[in-house]
C-alpha positions as CSV (number, residue, x, y, z in Angstrom):
1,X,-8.5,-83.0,-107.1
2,X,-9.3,-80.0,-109.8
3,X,-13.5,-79.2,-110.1
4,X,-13.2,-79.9,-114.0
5,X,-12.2,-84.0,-113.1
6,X,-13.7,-84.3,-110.1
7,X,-17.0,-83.5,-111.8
8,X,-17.0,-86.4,-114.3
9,X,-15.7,-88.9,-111.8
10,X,-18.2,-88.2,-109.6
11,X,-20.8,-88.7,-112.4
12,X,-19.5,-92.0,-113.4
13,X,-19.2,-93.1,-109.7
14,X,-23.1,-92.8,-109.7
15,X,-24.1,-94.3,-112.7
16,X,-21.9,-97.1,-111.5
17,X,-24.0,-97.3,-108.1
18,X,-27.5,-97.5,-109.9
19,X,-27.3,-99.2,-113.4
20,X,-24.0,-101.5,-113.7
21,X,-22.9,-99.2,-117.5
22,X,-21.9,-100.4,-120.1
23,X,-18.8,-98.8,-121.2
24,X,-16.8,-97.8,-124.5
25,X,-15.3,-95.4,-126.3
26,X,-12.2,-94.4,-128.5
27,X,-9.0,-92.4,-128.7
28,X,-7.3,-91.2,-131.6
29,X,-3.9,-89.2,-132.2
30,X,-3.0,-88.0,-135.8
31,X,-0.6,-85.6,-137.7
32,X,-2.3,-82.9,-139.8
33,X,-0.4,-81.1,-142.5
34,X,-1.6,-78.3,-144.3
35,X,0.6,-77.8,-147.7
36,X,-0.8,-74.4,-148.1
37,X,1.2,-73.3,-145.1
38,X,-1.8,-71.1,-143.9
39,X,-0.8,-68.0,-141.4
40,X,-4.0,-68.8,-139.9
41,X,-3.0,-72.2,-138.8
42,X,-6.3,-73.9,-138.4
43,X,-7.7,-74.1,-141.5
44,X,-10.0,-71.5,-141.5
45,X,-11.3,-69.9,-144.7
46,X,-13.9,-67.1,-145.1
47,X,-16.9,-69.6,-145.2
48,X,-15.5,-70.6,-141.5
49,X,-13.7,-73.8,-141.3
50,X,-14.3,-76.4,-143.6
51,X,-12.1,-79.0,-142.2
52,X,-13.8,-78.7,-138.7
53,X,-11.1,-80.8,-136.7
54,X,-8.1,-79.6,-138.7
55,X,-5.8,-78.3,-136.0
56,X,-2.5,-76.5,-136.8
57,X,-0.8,-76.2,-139.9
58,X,1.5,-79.0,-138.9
59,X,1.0,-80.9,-135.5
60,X,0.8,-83.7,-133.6
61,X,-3.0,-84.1,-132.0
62,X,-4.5,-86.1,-129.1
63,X,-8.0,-85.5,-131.1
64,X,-10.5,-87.6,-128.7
65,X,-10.1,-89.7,-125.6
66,X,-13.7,-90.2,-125.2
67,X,-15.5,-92.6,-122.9
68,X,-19.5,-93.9,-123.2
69,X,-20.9,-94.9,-120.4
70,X,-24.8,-96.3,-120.9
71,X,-27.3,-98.7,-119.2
72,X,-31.0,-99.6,-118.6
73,X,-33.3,-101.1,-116.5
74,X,-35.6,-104.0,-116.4
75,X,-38.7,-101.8,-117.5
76,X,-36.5,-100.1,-120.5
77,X,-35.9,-97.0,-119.4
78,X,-32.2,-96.3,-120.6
79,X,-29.4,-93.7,-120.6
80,X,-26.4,-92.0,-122.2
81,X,-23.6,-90.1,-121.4
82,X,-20.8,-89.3,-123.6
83,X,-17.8,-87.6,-122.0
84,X,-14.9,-86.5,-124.4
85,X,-11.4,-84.9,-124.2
86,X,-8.7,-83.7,-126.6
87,X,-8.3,-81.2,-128.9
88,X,-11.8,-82.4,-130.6
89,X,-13.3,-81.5,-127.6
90,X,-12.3,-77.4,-128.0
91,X,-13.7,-77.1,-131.4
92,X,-17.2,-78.7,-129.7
93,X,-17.0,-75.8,-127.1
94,X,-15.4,-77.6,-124.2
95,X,-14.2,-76.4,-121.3
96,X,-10.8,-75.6,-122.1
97,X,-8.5,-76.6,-119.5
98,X,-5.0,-76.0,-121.5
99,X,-3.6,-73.0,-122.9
100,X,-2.8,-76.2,-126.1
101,X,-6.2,-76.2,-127.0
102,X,-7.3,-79.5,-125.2
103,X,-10.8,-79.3,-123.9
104,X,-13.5,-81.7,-122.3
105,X,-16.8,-81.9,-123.5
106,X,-20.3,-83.4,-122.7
107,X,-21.4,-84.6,-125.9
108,X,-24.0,-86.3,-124.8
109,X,-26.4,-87.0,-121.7
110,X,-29.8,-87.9,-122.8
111,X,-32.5,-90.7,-120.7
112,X,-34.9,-92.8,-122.7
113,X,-38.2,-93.7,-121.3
114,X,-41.0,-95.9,-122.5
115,X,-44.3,-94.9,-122.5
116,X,-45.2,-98.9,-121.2
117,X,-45.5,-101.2,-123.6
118,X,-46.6,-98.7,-126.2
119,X,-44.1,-98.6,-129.0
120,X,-43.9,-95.2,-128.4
121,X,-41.2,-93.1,-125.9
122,X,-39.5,-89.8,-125.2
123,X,-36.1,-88.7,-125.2
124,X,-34.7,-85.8,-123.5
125,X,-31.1,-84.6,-122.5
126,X,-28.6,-83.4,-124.9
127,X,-28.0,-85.8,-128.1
128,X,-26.8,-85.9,-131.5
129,X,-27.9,-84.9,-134.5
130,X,-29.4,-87.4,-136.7
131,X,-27.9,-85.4,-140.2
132,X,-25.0,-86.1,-142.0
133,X,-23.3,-89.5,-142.7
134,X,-19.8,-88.4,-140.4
135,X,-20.2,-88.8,-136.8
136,X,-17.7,-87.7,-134.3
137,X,-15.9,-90.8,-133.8
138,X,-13.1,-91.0,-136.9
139,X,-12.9,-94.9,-136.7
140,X,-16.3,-95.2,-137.9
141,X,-16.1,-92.2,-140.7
142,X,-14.7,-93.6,-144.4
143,X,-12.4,-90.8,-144.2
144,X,-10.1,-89.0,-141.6
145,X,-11.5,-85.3,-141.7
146,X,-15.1,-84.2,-141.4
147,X,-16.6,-82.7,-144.7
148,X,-18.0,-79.5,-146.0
149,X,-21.3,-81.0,-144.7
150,X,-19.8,-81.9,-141.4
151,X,-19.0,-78.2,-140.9
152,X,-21.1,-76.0,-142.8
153,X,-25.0,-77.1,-142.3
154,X,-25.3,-80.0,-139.9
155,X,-25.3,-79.7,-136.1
156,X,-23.4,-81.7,-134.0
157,X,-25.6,-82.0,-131.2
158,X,-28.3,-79.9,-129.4
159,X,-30.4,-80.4,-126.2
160,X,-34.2,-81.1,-126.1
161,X,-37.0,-83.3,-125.3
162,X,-38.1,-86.1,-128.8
163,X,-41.0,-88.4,-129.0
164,X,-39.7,-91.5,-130.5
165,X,-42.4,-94.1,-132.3
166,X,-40.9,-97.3,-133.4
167,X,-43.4,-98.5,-136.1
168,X,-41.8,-101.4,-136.6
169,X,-38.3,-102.7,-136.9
170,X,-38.1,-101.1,-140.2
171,X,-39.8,-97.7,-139.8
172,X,-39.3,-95.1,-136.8
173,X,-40.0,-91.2,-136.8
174,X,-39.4,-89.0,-134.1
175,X,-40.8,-85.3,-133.7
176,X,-40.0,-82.6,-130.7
177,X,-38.5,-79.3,-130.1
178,X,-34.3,-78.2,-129.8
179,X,-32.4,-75.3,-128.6
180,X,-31.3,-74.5,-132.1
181,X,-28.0,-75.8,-134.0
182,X,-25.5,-76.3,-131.2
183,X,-27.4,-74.7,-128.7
184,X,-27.0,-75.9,-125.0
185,X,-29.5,-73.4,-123.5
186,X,-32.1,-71.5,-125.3
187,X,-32.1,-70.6,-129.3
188,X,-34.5,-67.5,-128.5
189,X,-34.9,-63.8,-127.2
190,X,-38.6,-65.2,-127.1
191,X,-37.7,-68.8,-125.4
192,X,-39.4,-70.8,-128.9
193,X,-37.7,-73.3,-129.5
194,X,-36.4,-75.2,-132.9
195,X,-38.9,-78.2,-134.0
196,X,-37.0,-81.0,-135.2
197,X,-38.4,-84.3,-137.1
198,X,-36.9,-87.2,-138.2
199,X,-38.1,-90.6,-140.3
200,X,-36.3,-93.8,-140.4
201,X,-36.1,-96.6,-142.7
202,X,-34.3,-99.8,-142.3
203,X,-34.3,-102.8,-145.1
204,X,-30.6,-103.9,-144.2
205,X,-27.9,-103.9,-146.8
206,X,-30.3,-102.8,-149.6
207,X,-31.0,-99.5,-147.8
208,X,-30.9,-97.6,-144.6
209,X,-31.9,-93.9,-144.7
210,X,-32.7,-90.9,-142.7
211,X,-34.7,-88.2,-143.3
212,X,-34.3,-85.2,-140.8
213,X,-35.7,-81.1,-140.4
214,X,-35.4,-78.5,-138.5
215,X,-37.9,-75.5,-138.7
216,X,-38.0,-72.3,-136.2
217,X,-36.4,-69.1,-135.0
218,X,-32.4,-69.7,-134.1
219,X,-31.6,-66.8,-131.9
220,X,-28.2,-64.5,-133.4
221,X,-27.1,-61.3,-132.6
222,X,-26.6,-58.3,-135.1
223,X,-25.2,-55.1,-134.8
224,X,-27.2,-51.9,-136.0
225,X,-25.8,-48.7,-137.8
226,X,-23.9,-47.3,-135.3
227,X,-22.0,-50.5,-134.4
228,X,-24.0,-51.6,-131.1
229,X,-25.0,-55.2,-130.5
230,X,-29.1,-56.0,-131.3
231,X,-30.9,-59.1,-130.8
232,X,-32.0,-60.1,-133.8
233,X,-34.5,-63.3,-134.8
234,X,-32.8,-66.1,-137.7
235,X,-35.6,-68.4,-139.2
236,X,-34.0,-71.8,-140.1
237,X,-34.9,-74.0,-142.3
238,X,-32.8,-77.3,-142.7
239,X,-33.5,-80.5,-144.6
240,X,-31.7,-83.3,-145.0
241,X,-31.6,-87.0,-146.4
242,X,-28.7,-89.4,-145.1
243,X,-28.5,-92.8,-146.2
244,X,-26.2,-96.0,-146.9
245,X,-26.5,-98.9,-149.1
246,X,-24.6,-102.4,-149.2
247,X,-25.6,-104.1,-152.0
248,X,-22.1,-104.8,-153.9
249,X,-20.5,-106.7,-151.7
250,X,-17.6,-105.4,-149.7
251,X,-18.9,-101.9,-150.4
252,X,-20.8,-99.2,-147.8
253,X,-21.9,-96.3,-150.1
254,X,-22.8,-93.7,-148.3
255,X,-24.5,-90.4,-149.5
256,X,-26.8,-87.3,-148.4
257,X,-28.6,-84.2,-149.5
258,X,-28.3,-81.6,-147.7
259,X,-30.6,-77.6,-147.9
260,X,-30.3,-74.9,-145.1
261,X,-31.6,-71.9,-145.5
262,X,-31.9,-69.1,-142.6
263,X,-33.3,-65.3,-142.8
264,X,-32.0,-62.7,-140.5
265,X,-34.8,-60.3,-139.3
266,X,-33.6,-57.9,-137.1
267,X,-34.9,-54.7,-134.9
268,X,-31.9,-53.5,-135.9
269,X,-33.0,-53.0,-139.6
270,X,-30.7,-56.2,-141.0
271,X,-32.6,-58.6,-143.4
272,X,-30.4,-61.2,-144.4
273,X,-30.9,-64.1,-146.3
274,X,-28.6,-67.3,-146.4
275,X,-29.0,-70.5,-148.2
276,X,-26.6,-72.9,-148.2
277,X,-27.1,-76.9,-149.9
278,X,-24.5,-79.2,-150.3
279,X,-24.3,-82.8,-152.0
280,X,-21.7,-85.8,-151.2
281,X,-20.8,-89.3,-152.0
282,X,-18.7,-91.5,-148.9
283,X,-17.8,-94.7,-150.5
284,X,-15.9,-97.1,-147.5
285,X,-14.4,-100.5,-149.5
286,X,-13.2,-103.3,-147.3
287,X,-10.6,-105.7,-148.5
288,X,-9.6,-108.3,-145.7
289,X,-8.0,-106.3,-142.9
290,X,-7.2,-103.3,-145.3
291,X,-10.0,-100.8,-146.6
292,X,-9.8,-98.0,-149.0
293,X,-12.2,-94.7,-148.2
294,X,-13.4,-92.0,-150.7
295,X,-15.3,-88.7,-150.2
296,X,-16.7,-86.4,-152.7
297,X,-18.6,-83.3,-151.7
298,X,-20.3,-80.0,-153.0
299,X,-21.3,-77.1,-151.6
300,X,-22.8,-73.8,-152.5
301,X,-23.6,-70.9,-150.3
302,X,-25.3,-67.8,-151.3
303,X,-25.7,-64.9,-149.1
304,X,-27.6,-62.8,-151.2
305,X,-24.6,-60.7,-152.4
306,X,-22.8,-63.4,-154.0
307,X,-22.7,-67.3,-154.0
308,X,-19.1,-69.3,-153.4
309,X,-19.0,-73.2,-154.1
310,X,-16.2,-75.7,-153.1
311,X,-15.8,-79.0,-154.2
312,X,-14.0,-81.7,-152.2
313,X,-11.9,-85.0,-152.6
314,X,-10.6,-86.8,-149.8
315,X,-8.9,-90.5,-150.4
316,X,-8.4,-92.6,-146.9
317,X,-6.0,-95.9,-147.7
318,X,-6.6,-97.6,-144.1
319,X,-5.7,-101.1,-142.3
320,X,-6.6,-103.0,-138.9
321,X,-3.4,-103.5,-137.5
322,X,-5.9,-105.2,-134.9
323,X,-9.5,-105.8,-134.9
324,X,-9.9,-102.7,-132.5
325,X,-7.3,-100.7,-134.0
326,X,-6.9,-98.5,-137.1
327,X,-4.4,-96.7,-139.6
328,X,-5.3,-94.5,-142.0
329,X,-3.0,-91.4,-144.1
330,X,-5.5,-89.5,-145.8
331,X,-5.0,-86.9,-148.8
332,X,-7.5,-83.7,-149.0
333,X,-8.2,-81.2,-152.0
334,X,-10.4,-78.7,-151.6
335,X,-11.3,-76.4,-154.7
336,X,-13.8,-73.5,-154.4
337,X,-14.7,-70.8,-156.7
338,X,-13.0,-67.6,-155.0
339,X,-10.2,-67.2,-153.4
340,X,-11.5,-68.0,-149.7
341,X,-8.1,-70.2,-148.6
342,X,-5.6,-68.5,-146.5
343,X,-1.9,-69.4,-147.7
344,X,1.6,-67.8,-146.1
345,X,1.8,-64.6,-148.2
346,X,-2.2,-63.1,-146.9
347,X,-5.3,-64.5,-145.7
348,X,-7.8,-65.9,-148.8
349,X,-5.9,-65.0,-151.5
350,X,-6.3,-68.9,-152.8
351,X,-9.1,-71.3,-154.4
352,X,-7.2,-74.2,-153.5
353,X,-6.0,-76.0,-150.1
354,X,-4.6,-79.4,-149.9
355,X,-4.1,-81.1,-146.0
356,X,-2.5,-84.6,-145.8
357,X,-3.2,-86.2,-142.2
358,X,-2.5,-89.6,-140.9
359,X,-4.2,-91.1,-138.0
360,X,-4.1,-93.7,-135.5
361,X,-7.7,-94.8,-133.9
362,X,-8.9,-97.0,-131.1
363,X,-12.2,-98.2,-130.4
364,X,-13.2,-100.4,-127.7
């Protein structure tokens, strides 16, 4: 058997042994058509790409065979581990194991420990972030793609150590330290790490929000005059506000603020400033089996030379074909205010990109 499965089998063979899991997961497959014929093939534009999981200009995708495995004890001590594969799983820097693209990735592995009957606990592992209303599981987006947001100023994940206090069942917060946006290992020439806070408040369907930060150095890596690679500190600085309300009936209206901004000061002599925000609206309406999902976003990025915005509309028909199982075909505009889209005569030479996609998901 190969090292890269005999790893994860090995890993679930033990959690088996000491906890009993709990297991779940999805899969999804989809076709992704991109009707500005890009040479690049993946969607990429000169902001980086915007449609994070877009794949090739037109393709069939195994995006995510992904399995949760989780458990607890009888004091409350609890764990997570989230193993994924597809072609998701290479855009999360996987282990690519395919010269396709497919990867496998550790999303997550983070424990949970009470601190006795305190309502207050720590966390520490690798784990998502708490920004953004998309989450890497498709079924439970209101849309197919990820949005500007998705891509542009949220992490997906990072690994660290939280201390969780659960007020009551209505308000939590949680403050600790990360290795930076997407950072396994350090985020630091110096070994600082990022602080990261977040506040919760539940009050059911009226409202449930989040309100998350990130504040330290984020380690990069400049180059000087003469073209050779210097280490070089980024300050970041990212806010956010994620939240979902239910009061019409039938309806989830989803929405979040978004501000990042991060300044580049180098040995090498490079200041740089960044600062991106973005805005967007996720309306998801249910109707019987069928449901109907909208997405509207903004975002603006100025790197001190010049500032770009895009605006995006994405419209997801869907329907449960069975309680576990979903259909969706969704259309994508994407309008920005230079020419950053790549089409088949040169690279960004267009302020418009349209991507159709239809999906099949799973979730169990």
């Amino acid at each position: 058997m190969k090292t890269h499965i005999l790893i994860p089998v090995l890993a679930l063979a033990s959690l088996a042994a000491a906890d009993a899991p709990k297991l779940s997961g999805w899969a999804t497959a989809s076709y992704n058509k991109d009707l500005g014929n890009p040479v690049t093939r993946d969607y990429s534009t000169s902001l980086g790409p915007l449609n994070y999981y877009g794949g090739r200009e037109a393709s069939f995708q195994l995006n995510a065979a992904h399995l949760t495995v989780s458990g607890g004890d009888s004091a409350g001590a609890n764990y997570v581990v989230d193993l994924d594969g597809g072609t998701d799983a290479s855009h999360n820097a996987g282990t690519i194991v395919a010269s396709s693209g497919w990867g496998l990735d550790l999303q997550q592995a983070f424990v949970l420990l009470p601190l006795g009957k305190s309502p207050v606990g720590v966390q520490a592992g690798k784990f998502y972030t708490s920004e953004g209303t998309e989450v890497l599981n498709s079924g439970a987006n209101p849309t197919v793609s990820r949005g500007l947001l998705f891509s542009q100023l949220e992490p997906l994940a990072h690994t660290g150590f939280l201390v969780n206090v659960k007020v009551d069942d209505q308000i939590g917060f949680s403050v600790g330290a990360v290795n930076g946006f997407d950072a396994w290992t350090t985020s630091s020439a110096s070994g600082i790490p990022l602080g990261y806070a977040k506040a919760s408040l539940t009050l059911g369907d009226p409202l449930a929000a989040t309100v998350s930060a990130y504040y330290g150095p984020n380690a990069t890596w400049g180059t000087n005059d003469a073209g050779e690679a210097a280490p070089s500190r980024n300050v970041l600085l990212s806010l956010d506000l994620t939240g979902v309300t239910k009061v019409v009936p039938n309806l989830d209206l989803n929405f979040q603020g978004n501000f990042l901004k991060t300044h580049k000061d180098s040995t090498a002599g490079i200041n740089v400033a960044w600062t991106k925000y973005g805005l967007g609206l996720q309306p998801l309406y249910h109707i019987g089996k069928a449901q109907v999902g909208l997405r509207y976003e903004f975002l603006s990025e100025d790197n001190g030379d010049a500032e770009v915005t895009v605006h995006s509309i994405s419209l997801a028909p869907g329907y449960r074909l069975t309680p576990a199982s979903l259909v969706r075909i969704e259309y994508r505009l994407d309008l920005a205010s230079d020419k950053i889209f790549a089409s088949d005569a040169a690279k960004n030479d267009s302020k418009t990109d349209q991507i159709v996609t239809a999906e099949i998901n799973y979730t169990f």
